[in-house]
N, C-alpha and C positions, 0 to 999 in steps of 0.2 A: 351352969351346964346341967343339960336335967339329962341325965344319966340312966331314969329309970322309965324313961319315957321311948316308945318305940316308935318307929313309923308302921302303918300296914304292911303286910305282903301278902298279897291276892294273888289266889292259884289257877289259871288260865285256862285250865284244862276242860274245860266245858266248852267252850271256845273250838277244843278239835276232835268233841264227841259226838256226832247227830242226835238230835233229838233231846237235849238236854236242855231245855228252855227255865227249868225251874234252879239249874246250877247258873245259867247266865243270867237270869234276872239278879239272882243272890253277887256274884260280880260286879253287874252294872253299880246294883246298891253302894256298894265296897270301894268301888271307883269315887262314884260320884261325892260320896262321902269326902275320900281323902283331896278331890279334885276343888271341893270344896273349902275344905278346911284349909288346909295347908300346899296342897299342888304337888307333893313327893309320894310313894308309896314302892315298893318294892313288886316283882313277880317272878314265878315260878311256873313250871311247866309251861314256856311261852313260847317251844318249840324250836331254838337255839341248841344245839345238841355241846352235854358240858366236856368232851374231846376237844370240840372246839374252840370253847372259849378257856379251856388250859390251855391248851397250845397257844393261842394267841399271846396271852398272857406272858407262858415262859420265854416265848422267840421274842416277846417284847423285850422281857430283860433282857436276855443276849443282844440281839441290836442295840439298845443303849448304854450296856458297857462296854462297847466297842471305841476305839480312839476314837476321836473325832474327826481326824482324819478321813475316817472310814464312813460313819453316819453322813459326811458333808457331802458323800458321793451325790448322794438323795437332796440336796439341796435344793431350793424351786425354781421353777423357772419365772421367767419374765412377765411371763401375756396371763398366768392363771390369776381368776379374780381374787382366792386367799391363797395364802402362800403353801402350797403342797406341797409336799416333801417333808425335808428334816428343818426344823429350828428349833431355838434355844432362845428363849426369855435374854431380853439385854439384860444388861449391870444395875441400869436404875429402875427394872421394873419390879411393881412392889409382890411379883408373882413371878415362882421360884419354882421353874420345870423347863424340860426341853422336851419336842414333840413330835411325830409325824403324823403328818397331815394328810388326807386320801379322799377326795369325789368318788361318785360311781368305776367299778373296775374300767365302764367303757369310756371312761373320759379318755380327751388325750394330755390330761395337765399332773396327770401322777410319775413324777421320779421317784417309784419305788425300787426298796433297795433291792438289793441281788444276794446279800449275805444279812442273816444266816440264810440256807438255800430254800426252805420249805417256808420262808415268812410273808413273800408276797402272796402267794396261795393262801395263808392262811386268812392276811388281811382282805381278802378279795372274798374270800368265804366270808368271813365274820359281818363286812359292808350289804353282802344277797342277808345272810340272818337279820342282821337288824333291820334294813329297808323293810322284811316281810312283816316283823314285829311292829314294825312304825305303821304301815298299813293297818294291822290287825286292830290296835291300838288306838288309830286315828279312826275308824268303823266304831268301834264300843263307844269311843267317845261320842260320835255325832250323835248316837243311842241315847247316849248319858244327857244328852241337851236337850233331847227332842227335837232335834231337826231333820228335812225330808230328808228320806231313807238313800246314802250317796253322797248329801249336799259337800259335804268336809272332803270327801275324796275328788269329786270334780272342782271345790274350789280351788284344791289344792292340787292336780294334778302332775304338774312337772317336777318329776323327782332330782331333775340335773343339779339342784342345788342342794340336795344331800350330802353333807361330809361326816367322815370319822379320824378321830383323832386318837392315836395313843401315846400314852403321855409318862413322864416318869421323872418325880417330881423329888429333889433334892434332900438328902438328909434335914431335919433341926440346926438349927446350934442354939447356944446359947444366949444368944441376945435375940434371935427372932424366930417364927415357925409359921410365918406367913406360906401358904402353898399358890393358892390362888382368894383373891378377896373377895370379900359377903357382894356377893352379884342377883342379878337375876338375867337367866334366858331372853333370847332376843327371838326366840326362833317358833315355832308348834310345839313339839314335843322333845326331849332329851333321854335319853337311854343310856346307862354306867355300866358298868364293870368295874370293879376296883379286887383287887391284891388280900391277904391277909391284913397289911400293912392299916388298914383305914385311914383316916382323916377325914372323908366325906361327914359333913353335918349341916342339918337343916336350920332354917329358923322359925319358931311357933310360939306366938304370943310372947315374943322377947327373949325365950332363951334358946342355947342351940343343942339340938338333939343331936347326937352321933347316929350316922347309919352306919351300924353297927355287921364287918365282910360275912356272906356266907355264899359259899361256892355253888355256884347253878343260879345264882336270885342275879337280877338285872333290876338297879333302882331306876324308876321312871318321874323324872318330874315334867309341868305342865310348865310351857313358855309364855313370853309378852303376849304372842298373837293369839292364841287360846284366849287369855285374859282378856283381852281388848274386844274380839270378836262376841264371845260370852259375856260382855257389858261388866266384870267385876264376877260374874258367877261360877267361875272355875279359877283360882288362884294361880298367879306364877311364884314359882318357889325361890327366896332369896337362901341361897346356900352359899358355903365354902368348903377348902380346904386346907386343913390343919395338918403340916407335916411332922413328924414323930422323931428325935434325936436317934440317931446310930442307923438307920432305916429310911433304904429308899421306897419311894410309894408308886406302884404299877396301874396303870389305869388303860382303860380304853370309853371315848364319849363319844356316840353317834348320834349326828344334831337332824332330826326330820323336819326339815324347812321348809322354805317357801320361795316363788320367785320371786325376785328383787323387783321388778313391776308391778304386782301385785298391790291393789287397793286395799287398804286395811282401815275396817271402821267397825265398832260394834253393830250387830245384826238386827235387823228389825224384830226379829224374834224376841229377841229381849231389851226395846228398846217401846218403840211406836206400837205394836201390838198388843204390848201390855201394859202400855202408859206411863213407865220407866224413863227419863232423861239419861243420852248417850253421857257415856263419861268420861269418854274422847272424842276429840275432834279424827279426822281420819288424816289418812300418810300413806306416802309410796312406804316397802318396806327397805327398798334399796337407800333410802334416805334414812332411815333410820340407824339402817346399821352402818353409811356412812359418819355418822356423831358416834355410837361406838367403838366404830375403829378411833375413831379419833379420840377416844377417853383412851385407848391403849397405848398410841403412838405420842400423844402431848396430855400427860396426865394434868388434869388442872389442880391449882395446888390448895383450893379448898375442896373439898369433901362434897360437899352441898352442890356443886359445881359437876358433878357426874353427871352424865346423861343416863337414867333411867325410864320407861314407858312414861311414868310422873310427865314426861314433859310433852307429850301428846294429852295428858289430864283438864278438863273439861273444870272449873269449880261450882262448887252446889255452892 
């Protein structure tokens, strides 16, 4: 555990100053660096107001120490493509939390709850905050690539497939502290919120960094499609999470996606125009995250046997 190792956190705020070109270049730097290296970095001043994200926060923990009786109100329906509403991790899965789940406020597939009274407002606030931060985000970055000025927001325009999740993730015990296991994103971009409580940690050159809570910072890592589109040049971040004995752990993750139609293939930009061999082959993205769900629902029982981007991988 490298304990003494931090991730960045780059401060945004140039970003909603005019005329500050010499503070967003120093940014872009910062980005591209961490976007580079490892695909995690933290931010601040990124325009999420932090009223906000305590509230969410605490109405979290009250809706989930609610019976369950009472959370299952929110249970999902039938016809949504992921399950919104409230669930709970089965018995054999090796990932130890229960959740509610939320698309855009204007879909029609959220049974959000009704108690406690101010929480679906909040969730409905916290989903406009982050969507604007994924925008913002997804701008710097097309910057960060050099690609024409736009290209990432019109490739990516339909935000329907936007979700967030808040999550609150089971004491320790003693024989295990699995929360959720060393994964990586499947999506664009991911945006956290986590609790005093932590457990989030990265992976960098083999060992795992803790990202380490502090109230107002939003940690952001960089997904599969990032990775894949950038030919290798922007990392997807393998992380987990480590739950903590005596302590529940409070989260919220807002995944900025893509739609499920959507061709995915590294870009000529960094492929044929600079005489680079693609390092994927291309994919629906809905197909993709078809074999993920299905690493969820029939875990295979060797390791090796996970569906990871790896399997879209091209060999040199």
């Amino acid at each position: 555990m490298a304990e003494n190792v931090a991730i960045p956190t780059i401060d945004l705020s140039p970003f909603f100053t005019d005329g500050d070109e010499i503070g967003k270049s120093k940014v872009m730097n910062s980005i591209t660096k961490a976007c580079s290296n490892y695909g995690f970095f933290q931010i601040v001043n990124h325009g999420v107001p932090l009223d906000v994200m305590n509230r969410a926060l605490s109405l979290s923990k009250t809706f989930f120490a609610y019976p369950d009786e009472e959370k299952q109100k929110s249970s999902p329906g039938s016809s949504s493509p992921l399950p919104a509403g409230y669930s709970k991790q089965p018995e054999h899965s090796a990932d130890k939390n229960e959740y509610l789940l939320m698309f855009s406020p204007t879909s029609s597939f959220n049974p959000l709850p009704s108690n406690p009274c101010d929480f679906k407002e909040v969730l409905e606030e916290m989903f406009t905050h982050f969507g604007k931060v994924g925008e913002l985000l997804e701008s710097i970055l097309n910057d960060c690539l050099g690609l024409p000025p736009n290209f990432l927001k019109e490739y990516n325009h339909d935000r329907s497939w936007d979700f967030m999740v808040a999550l609150r993730y089971y004491p320790a015990t003693n024989a295990e502290n699995n929360g959720i296991s060393e994964h990586e994103d499947g999506n664009c971009i991911t945006f956290v919120i986590q609790d005093e409580v932590g457990g989030l940690e990265v992976r960098k050159n083999g060992e795992w960094i803790p990202v380490i809570p502090a109230e107002g910072r939003i940690v952001v890592n960089i997904s599969d499609v990032i990775q894949v589109l950038s030919n290798n040049k922007f990392k997807s971040a393998t992380h987990r999470v480590v739950r903590k004995i005596g302590k529940s752990r409070h989260s919220f993750a807002f995944f900025y996606n893509i739609q499920g139609d959507k061709w995915i293939e590294p870009l000529p930009q960094f492929t044929e125009e600079i005489g680079e061999p693609p390092r994927y082959r291309g994919f629906y993205y809905k197909d993709y995250q078809a074999l993920r769900m299905r690493n969820k629902s029939h875990p295979p029982s060797r390791p090796e046997d996970v569906i990871h981007i790896t399997h879209y991988a091209i060999s040199s």
